[in-house]
N, C-alpha and C positions, 0 to 999 in steps of 0.2 A: 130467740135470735138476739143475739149480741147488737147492741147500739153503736151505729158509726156515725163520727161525730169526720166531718173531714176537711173545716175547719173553726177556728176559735167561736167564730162567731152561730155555727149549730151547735155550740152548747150551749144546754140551761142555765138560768141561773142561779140553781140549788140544782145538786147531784149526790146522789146517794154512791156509798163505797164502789158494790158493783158495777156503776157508771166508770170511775177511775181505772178499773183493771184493763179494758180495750186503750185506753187514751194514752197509756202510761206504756199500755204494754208490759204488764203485769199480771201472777197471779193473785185470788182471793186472800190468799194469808200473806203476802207482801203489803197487800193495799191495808187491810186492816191493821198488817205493822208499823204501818205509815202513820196512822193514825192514831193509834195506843202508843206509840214514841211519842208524838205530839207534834213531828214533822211536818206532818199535813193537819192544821188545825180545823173542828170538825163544831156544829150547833148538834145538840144533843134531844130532840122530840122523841120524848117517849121513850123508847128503846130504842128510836131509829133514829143514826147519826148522817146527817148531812155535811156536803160542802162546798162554800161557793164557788162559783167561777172565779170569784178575785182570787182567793185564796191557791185555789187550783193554776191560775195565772202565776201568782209571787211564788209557789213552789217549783213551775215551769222554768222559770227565769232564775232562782236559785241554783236550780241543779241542771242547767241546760239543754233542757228539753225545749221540743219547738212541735206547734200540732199544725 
């Protein structure tokens, strides 16, 4: 079951990629081109890349998204 976030403040404050594909409104390989562009900048554990709520904020506000 897909995560609904419905609004800013029922998000985490670390989210993983798949987190971003409902919020965005996005598919998996958008979200993850998001990321490998470096558009959406991402902490790196492991093999598993995160990203914050600010982050995910300053890319909202960049590209005029609103949750």
């Amino acid at each position: 079951m897909k995560k609904q976030f419905k609004t800013m403040d029922d998000v985490p404050m670390v989210l993983s990629v798949e987190d971003l594909m409902p919020i965005l409104g996005i598919g998996r390989n958008t979200a993850y081109g998001l990321v490998k562009r470096g558009e959406i900048s991402c902490i790196h554990i492991g093999r598993q890349l995160r990203i914050t709520k600010t982050e995910l904020q300053r890319f909202m506000k960049n590209n005029g998204k609103s949750i």
